[in-house]
ZAKOLRO-594396 format. One record per residue: x, y, z of N, C-alpha, C in turn; residue in three letters. Coordinates in steps of 0.05 Angstrom, whole numbers, plus 5000, padded with zeros to 4 digits. Last residue first. Layout:
BEGIN
PT    n_u    n_v    n_w   ca_u   ca_v   ca_w    c_u    c_v    c_w   type
PT      X      Y      Z      X      Y      Z      X      Y      Z    ala
...
//
This chain:
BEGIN
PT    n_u    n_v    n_w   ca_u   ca_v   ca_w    c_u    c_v    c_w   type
PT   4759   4768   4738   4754   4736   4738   4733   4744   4763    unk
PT   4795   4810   4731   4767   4817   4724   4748   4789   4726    unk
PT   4841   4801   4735   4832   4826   4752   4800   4819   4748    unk
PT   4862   4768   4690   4852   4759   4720   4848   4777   4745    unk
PT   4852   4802   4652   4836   4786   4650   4834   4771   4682    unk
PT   4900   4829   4659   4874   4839   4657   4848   4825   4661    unk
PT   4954   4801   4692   4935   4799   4665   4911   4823   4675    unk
PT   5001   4779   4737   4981   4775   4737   4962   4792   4710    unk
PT   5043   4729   4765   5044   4749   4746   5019   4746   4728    unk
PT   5058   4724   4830   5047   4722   4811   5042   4742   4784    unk
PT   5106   4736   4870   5090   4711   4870   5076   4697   4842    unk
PT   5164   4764   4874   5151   4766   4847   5131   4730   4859    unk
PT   5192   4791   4931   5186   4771   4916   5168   4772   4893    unk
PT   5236   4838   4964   5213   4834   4945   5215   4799   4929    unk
PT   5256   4851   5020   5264   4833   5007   5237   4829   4982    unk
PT   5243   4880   5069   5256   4895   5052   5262   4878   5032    unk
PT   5211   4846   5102   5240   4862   5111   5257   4869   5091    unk
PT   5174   4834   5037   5175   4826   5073   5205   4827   5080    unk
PT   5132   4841   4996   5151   4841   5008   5152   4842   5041    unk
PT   5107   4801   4941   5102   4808   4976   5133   4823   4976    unk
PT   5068   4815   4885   5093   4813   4899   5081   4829   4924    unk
PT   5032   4808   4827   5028   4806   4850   5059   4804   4865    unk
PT   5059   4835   4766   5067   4809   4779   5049   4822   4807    unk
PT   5060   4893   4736   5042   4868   4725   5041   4843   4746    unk
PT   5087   4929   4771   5098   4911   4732   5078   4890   4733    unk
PT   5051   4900   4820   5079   4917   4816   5091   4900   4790    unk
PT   5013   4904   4878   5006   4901   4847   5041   4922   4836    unk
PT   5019   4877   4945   5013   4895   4921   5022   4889   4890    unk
PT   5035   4857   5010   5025   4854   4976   5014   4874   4972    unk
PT   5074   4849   5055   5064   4872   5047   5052   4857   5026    unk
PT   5092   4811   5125   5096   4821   5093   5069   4839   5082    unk
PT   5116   4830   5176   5095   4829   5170   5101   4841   5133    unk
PT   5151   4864   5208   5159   4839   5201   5144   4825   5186    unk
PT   5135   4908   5244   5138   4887   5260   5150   4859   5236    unk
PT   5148   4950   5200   5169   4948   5227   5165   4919   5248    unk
PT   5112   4940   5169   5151   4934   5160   5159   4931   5186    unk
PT   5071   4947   5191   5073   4929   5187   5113   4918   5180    unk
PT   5078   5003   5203   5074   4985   5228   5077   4956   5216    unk
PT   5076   5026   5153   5096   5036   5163   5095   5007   5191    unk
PT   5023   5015   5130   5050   5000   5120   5076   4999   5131    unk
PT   4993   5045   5165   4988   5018   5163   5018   5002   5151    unk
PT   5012   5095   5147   5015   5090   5187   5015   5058   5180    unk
PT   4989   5089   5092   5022   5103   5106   5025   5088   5128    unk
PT   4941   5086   5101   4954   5067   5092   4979   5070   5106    unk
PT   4923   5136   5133   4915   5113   5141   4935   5086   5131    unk
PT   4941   5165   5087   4958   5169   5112   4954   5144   5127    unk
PT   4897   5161   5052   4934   5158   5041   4939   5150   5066    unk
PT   4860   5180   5091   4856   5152   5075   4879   5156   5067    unk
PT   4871   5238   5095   4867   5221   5110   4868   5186   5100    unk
PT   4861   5256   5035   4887   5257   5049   4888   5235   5080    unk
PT   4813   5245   5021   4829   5240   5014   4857   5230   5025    unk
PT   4786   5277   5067   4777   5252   5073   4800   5233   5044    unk
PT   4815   5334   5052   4812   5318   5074   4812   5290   5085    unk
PT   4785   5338   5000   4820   5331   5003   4823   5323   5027    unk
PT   4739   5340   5022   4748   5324   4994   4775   5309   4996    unk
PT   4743   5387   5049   4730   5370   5065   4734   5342   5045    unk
PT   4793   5436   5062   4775   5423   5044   4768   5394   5049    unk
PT   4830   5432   5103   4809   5440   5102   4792   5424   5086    unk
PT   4887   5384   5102   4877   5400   5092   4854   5418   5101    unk
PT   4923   5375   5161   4902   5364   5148   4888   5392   5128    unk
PT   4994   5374   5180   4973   5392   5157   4956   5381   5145    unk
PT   5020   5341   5227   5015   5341   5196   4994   5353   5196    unk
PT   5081   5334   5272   5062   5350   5266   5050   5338   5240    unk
PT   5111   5291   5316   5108   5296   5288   5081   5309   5283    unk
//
């Protein structure tokens, strides 16, 4: 698999950092390894494709 790093030295260090995640989330699904992130407001893991709603989380507890 080929990929097109930009030039521009911005979009570069941009584009690189996405990808970093990408490769990161991509290894983790595959070994089994749950995921978190911020989704409708609720903290949720997912893990082998199965989403859970852990917490449902405010403005206010971003900022605690």
């Amino acid at each position: 698999m080929e990929i097109d790093i930009p030039k521009d030295e911005d979009e570069r260090e941009s584009f690189l950092a996405s990808y970093a995640v990408y490769l990161a989330n991509q290894k983790a699904r595959a070994l089994g390894l749950p995921r978190y992130y911020l989704k409708d407001g609720y903290l949720v893991e997912e893990r082998n494709g199965k989403i859970k709603k852990l917490k449902r989380i405010t403005k206010d507890d971003l900022y605690e």
